[in-house]
C-alpha positions as CSV (number, residue, x, y, z in Angstrom):
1,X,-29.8,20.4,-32.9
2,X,-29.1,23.9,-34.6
3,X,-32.7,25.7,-34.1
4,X,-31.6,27.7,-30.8
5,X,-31.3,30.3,-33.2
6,X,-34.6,29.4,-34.6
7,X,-36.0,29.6,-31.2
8,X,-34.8,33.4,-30.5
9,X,-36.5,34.0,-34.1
10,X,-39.5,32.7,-33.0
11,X,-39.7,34.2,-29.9
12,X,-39.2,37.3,-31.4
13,X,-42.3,36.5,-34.5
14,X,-44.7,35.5,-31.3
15,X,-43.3,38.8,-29.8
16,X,-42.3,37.7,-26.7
17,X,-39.1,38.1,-24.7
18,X,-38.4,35.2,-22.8
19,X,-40.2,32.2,-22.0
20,X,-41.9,31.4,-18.5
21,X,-40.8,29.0,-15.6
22,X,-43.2,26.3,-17.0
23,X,-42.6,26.8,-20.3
24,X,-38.8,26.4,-19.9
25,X,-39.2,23.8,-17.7
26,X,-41.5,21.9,-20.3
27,X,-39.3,22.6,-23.3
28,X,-36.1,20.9,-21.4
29,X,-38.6,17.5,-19.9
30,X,-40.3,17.3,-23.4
31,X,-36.9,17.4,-25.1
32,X,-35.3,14.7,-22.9
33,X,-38.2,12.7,-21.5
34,X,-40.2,9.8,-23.6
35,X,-43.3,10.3,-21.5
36,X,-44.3,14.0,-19.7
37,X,-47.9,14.5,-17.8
38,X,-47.8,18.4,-17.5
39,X,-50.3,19.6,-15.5
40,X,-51.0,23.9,-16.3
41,X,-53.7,26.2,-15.9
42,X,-55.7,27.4,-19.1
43,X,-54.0,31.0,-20.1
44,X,-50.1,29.6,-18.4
45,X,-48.7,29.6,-21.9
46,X,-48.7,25.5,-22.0
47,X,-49.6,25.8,-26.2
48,X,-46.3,27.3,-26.5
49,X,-44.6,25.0,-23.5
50,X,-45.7,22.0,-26.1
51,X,-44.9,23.8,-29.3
52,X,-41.6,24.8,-28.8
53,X,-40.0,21.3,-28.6
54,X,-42.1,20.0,-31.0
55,X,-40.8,22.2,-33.7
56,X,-36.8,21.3,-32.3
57,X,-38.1,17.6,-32.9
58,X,-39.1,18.0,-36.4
59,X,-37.1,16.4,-39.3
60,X,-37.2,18.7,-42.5
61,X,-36.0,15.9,-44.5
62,X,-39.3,13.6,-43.5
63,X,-42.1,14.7,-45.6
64,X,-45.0,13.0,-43.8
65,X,-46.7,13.8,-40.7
66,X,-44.4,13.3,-37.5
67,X,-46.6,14.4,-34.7
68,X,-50.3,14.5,-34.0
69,X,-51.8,16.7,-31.5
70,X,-55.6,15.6,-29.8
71,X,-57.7,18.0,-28.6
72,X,-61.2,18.1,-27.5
73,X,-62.6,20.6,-29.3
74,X,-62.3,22.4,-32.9
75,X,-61.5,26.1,-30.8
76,X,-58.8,24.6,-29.3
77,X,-57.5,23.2,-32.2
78,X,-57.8,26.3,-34.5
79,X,-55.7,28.2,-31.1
80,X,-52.7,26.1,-31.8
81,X,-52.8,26.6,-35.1
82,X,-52.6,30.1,-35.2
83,X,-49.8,30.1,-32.2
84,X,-47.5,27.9,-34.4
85,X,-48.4,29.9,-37.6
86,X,-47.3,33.4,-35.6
87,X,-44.0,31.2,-34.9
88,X,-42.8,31.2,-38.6
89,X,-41.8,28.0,-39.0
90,X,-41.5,26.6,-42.4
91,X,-43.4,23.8,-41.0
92,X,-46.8,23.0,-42.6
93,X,-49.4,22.5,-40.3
94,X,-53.3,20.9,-40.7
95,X,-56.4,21.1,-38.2
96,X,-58.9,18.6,-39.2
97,X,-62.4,18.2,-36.8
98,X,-66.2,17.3,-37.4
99,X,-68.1,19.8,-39.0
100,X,-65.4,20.8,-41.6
101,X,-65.6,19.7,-44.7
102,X,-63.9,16.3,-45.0
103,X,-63.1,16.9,-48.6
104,X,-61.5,19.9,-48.2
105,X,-59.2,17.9,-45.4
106,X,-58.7,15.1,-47.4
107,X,-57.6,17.7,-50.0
108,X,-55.1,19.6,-47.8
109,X,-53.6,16.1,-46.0
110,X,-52.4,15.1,-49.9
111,X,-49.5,17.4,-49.0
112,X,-49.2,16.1,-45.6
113,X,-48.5,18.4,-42.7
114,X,-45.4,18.0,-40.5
115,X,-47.9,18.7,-37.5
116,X,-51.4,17.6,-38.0
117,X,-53.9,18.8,-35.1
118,X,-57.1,17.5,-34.7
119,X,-60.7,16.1,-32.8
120,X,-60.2,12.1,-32.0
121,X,-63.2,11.8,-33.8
122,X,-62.3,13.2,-37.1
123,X,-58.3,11.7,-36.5
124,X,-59.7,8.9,-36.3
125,X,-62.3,8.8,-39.9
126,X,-59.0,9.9,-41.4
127,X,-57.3,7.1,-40.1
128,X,-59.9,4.7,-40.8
129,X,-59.2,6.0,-44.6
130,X,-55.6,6.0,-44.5
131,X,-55.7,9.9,-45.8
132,X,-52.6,9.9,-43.9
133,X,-49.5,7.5,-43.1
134,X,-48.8,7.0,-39.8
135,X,-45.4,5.6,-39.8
136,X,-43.6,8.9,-39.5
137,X,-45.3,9.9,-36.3
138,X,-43.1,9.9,-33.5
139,X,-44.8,12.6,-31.8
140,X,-48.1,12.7,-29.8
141,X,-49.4,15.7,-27.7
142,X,-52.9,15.3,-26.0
143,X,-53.8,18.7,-25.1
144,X,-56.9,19.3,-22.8
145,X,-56.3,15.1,-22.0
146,X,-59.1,15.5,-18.8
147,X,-61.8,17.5,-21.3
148,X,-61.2,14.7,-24.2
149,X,-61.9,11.9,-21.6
150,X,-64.6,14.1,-19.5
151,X,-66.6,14.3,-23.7
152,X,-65.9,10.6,-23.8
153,X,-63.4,9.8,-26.9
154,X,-61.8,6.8,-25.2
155,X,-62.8,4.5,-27.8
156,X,-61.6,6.8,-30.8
157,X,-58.3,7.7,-28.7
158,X,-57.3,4.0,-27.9
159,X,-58.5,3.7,-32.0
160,X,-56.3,6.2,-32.5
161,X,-53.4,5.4,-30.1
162,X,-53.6,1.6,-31.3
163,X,-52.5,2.4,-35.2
164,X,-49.1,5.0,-33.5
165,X,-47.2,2.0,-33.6
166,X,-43.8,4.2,-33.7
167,X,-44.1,6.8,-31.2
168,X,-41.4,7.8,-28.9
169,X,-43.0,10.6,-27.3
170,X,-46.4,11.5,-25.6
171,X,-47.2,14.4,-24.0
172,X,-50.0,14.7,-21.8
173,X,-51.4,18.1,-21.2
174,X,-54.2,18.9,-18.5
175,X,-55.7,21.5,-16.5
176,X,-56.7,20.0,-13.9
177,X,-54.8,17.7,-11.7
178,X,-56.2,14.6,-10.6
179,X,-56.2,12.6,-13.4
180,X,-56.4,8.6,-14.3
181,X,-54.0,7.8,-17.1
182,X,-55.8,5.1,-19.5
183,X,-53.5,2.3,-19.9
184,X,-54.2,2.9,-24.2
185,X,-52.1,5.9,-24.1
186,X,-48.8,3.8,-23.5
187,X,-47.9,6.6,-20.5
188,X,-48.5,5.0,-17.4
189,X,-46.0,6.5,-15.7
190,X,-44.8,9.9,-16.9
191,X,-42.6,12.6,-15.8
192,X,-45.5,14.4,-14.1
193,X,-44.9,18.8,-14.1
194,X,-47.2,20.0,-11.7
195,X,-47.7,24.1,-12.2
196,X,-51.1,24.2,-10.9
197,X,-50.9,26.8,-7.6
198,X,-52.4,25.5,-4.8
199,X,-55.7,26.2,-3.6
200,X,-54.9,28.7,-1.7
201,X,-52.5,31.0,-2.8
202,X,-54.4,30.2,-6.5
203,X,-55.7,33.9,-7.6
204,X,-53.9,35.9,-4.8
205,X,-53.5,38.7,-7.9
206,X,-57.4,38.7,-8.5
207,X,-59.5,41.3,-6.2
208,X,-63.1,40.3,-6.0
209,X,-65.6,43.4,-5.7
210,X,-69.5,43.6,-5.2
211,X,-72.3,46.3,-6.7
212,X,-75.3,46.1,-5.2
213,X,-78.2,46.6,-7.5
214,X,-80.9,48.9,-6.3
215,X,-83.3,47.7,-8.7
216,X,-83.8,44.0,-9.9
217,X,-82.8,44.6,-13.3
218,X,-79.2,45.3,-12.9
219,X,-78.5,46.7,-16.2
220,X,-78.3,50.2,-14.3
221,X,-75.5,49.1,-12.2
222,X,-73.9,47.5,-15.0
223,X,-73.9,50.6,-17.2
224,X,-72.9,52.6,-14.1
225,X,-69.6,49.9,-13.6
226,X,-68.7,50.0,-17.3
227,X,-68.4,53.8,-17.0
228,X,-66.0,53.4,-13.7
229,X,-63.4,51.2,-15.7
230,X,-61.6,53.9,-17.2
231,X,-62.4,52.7,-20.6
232,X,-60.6,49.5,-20.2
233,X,-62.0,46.6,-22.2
234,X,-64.2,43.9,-19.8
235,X,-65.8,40.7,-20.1
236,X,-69.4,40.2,-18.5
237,X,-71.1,37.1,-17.9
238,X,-74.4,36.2,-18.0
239,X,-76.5,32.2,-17.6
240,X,-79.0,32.7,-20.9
241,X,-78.5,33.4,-24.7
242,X,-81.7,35.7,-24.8
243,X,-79.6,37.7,-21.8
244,X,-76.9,38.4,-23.7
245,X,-78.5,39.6,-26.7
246,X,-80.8,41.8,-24.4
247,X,-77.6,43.1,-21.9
248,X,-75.4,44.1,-25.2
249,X,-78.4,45.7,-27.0
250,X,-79.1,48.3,-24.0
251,X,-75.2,48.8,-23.4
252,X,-75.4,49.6,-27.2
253,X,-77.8,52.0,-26.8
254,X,-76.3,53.1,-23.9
255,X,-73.4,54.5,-26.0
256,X,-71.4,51.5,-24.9
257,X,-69.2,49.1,-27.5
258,X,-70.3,46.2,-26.9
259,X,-71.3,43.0,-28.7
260,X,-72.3,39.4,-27.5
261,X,-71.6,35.9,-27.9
262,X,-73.7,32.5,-27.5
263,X,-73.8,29.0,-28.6
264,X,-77.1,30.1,-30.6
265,X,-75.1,32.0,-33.2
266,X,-73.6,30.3,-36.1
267,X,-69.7,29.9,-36.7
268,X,-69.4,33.1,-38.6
269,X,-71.1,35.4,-36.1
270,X,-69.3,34.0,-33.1
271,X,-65.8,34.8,-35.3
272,X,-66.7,38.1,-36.1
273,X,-67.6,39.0,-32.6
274,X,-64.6,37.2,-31.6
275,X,-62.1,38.8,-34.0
276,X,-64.0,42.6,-33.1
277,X,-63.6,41.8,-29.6
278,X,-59.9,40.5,-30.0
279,X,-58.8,43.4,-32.0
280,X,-59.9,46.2,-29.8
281,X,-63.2,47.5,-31.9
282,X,-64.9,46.5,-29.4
283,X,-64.9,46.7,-26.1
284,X,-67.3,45.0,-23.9
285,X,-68.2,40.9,-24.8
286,X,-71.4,39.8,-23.2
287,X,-71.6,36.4,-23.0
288,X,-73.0,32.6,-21.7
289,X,-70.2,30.2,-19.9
290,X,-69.2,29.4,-24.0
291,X,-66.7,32.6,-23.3
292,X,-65.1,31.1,-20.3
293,X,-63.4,28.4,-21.0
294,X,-60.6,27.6,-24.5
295,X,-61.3,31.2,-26.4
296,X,-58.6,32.9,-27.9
297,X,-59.5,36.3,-26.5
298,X,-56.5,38.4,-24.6
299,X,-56.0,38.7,-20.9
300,X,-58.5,40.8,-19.9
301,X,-58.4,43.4,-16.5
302,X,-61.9,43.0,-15.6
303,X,-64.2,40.0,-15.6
304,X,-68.3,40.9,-14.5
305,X,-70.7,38.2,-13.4
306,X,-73.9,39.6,-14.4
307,X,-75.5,36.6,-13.0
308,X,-73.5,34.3,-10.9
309,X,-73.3,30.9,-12.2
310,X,-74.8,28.1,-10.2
311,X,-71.8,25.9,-9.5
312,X,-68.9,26.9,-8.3
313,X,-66.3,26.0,-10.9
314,X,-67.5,27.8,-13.7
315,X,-67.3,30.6,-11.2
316,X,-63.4,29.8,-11.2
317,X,-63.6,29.3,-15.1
318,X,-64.7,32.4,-16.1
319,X,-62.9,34.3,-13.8
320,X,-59.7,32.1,-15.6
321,X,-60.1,35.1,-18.1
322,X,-58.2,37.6,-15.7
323,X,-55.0,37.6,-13.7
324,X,-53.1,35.3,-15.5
325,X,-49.8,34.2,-14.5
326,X,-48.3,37.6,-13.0
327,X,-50.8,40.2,-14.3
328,X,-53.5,41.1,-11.9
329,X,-57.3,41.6,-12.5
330,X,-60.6,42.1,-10.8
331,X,-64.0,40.1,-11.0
332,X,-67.3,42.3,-9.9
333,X,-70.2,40.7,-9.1
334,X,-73.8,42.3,-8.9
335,X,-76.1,41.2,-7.0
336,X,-79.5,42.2,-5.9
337,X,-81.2,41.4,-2.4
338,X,-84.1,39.3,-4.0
339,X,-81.1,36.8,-4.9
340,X,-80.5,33.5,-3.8
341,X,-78.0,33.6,-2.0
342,X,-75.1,31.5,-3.3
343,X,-72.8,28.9,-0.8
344,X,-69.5,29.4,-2.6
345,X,-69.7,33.1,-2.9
346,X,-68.5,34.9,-0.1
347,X,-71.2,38.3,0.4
348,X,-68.1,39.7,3.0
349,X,-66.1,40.9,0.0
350,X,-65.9,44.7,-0.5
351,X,-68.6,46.7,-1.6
352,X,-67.9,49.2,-4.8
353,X,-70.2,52.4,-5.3
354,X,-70.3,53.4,-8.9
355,X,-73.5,55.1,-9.3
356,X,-72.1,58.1,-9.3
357,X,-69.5,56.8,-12.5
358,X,-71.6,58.0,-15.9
359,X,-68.7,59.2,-18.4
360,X,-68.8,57.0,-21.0
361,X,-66.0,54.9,-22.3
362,X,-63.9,56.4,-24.5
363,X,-64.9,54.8,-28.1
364,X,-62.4,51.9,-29.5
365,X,-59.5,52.3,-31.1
366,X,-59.8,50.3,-33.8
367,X,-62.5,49.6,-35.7
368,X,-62.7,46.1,-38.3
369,X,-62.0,45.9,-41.9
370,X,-63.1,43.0,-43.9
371,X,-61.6,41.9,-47.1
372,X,-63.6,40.0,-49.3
373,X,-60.4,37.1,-49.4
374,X,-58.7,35.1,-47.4
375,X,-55.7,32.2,-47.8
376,X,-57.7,30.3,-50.5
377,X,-57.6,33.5,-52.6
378,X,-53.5,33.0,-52.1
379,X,-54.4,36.3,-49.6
380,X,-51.7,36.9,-46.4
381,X,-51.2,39.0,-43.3
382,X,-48.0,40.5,-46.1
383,X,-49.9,40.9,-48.9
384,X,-53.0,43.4,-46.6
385,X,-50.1,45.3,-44.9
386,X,-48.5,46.3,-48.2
387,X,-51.9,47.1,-49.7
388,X,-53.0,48.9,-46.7
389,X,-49.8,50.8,-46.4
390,X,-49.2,51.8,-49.8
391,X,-52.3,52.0,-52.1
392,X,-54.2,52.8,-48.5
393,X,-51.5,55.1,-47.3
394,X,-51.5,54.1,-43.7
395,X,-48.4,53.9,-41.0
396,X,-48.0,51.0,-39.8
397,X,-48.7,52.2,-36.4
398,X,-52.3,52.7,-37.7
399,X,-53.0,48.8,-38.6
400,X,-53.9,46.3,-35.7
401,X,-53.9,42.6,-35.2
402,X,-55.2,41.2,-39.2
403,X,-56.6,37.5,-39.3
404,X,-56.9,35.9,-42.4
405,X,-59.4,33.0,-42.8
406,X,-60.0,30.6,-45.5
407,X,-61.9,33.0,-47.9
408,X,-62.4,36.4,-46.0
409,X,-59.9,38.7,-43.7
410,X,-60.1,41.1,-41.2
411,X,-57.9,43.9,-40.0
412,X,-58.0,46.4,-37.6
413,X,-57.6,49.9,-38.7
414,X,-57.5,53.1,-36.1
415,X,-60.8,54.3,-36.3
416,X,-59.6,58.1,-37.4
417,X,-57.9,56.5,-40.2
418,X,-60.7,54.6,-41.6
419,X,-62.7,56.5,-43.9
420,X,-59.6,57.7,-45.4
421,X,-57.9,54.3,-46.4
422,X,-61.5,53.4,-48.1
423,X,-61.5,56.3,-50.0
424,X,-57.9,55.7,-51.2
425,X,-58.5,52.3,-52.2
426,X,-61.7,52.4,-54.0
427,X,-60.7,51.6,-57.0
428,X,-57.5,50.1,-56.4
429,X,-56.4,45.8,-56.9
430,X,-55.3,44.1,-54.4
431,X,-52.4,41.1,-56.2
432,X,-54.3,41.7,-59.1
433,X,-58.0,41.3,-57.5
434,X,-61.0,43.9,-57.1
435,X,-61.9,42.7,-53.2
436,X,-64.5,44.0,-51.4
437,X,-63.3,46.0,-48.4
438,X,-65.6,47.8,-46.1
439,X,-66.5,48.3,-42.4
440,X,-67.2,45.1,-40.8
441,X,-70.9,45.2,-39.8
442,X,-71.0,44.2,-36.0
443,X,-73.4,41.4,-35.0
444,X,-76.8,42.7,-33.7
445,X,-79.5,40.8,-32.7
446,X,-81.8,39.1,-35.6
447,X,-85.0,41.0,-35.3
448,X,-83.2,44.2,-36.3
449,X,-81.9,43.2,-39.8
């Protein structure tokens, strides 16, 4: 094996110094072992723990698909994608789940991928076509194994599993750790690595505050804790679509940055107020339980339950979202006396006053770009920076995360900055293209447009 050298460039792409406990300790069992359970909480870094070794496994003279990664859901899969795209691999790589068009998959698994991620579901239509040979896969991560078998795909799974007739590795990933291995998945007895913290001593970094509401509409004391953070970006939680829409819309015209997101809005809303809220134009996310669990959104320093959920481990989900592995966080809850009172929430914690906090937050950053093109238009990350630099004249200290989708991209641009790249590059090509590039427009409820 010559990628150690490899591996320091990759850390390096996915900016990060070293690797974790967990994720060493993965990368050494995976690397060694034919069958690993390893059991991590969401945010630990396991994508990478699984990636890594994967990548030191890959043949570059086999030009078929060698490993196949499950997961439960089409976020997930997309996350993984982008983490081994950021590692710079020369690796091709494929996501395929329901909902996407199949043609365009069938299209893109002509040139098979060395890794191929995707839904047991659609894995398993592909399969049933033979899009793809399986004789080259050696490899098989389940990521998310208790969510796949909690959204019942056994029978597409052992489908699936049945047809890997030369695997010499599986890789069970799960969050939680009680778990019944099905005897399909050919792993009944792993090398089980258990880094989920005990009950305990689980979120000993993560403070837990109250605000008591005066009135019953809380959107006072919520305005009121939004101006006490110091400007730093939050997450706030709420149980119903129509209250998110409602709790971003007054925080708007509160002066506040916020935006929300729900499972009522179609893919390309929840992206954009994904990618605004993961590149620092905006600063506050309302949303439903959608937000708590799988997102790609950053570590986050404060986590607000604007209504408390009713059972107890979405509680622990969304609070998932802060103080992760050693940073530390807070979650704030409001309450108001009228209330039921709820058994898992302990109403001893300590109380914080922040009536008296009314400065605003000081306005993003960044604000969003888009560019009428993405990686179908033969558009990358390279290609915008160059563009952005030299026709648009900015440093690169000015330009912020840029994700670049199938037909449009977005990049972050420091808001002082913006209206003079746009002027600059009115009337200027892109590789040869005229693409539209203009302020993203932030998602606002329906009834407005």
């Amino acid at each position: 094996m010559n990628n150690n050298h490899h591996s320091n460039n990759i850390l390096l792409n996915l900016g990060i110094e070293s690797l974790n406990e967990m994720q060493e300790t993965a990368q050494n069992s995976i690397l060694n072992e034919p069958n690993i359970l390893l059991l991590s909480p969401t945010g630990s870094g396991k994508t990478l723990a699984f990636l890594l070794p994967v990548f030191e496994i890959l043949q570059e003279e086999i030009n078929t698909v060698q490993c196949l990664i499950l997961v439960p859901s089409r976020e997930l899969g997309l996350q993984i994608e982008q983490v081994w795209k950021k590692m710079g691999t020369s690796y091709k790589i494929n996501v395929c789940y329901g909902g996407h068009s199949i043609e365009t998959e069938i299209k893109n698994l002509s040139n098979p991928p060395a890794v191929l991620i995707g839904t047991p579901g659609r894995i398993a239509d592909h399969m049933d076509r033979g899009t793809f040979k399986t004789d080259t896969i050696t490899t098989l991560v389940l990521d998310e194994f208790d969510k796949s078998l909690q959204l019942g795909f056994h029978e597409q799974m052992s489908f699936i599993m049945g047809r890997l007739t030369k695997l010499r590795k599986r890789v069970l990933v799960s969050a939680t750790s009680d778990i019944k291995i099905p005897k399909y998945t050919g792993a009944s007895d792993p090398t089980v690595l258990d880094f989920i913290p005990t009950e305990e001593g689980e979120k000993a970094n993560l403070s837990m505050k109250m605000i008591v509401s005066e009135e019953k509409d809380k959107i006072k004391s919520l305005f009121h804790l939004i101006c006490s953070l110091q400007s730093e970006a939050a997450i706030i939680f709420c149980n119903h679509r129509d209250a998110a829409e409602r709790i971003s819309d007054e925080l708007i015209q509160r002066g506040i940055y916020a935006t929300y997101y729900h499972g009522g809005m179609d893919q390309e809303e929840r992206e954009r107020a994904l990618i605004q809220f993961r590149n620092g134009s905006i600063s506050y996310l309302v949303t439903t339980d959608l937000a708590a669990r799988g997102l790609d959104i950053p570590e986050m320093k404060h986590v607000i339950h604007y209504h408390l959920p009713s059972k107890e481990d979405e509680f622990t989900h969304r609070n998932g979202r802060t103080a992760r592995m050693q940073a530390s966080g807070t979650a704030y809850i409001i309450v108001h006396e009228s209330e039921k009172k709820l058994d898992y929430i302990n109403y001893g914690m300590a109380v914080l006053k922040v009536d008296e906090a009314s400065t605003l937050p000081k306005p993003p950053e960044f604000q969003t770009i888009y560019i009428s093109g993405g990686k179908k238009n033969k558009l990358n990350k390279i290609d915008i920076v160059g563009f952005f630099s030299q026709k648009g004249k900015l440093e690169k200290t000015d330009l912020g995360l840029i994700e670049v989708k199938d037909f449009i991209s977005f990049a972050a641009v420091k808001s002082k900055k913006v209206k003079d790249l746009l002027q600059n590059i009115r009337n200027e090509k892109m590789k040869g293209k005229k693409f539209k590039i203009e302020v993203a427009r932030k998602v606002v409820k329906k009834t407005e447009e």
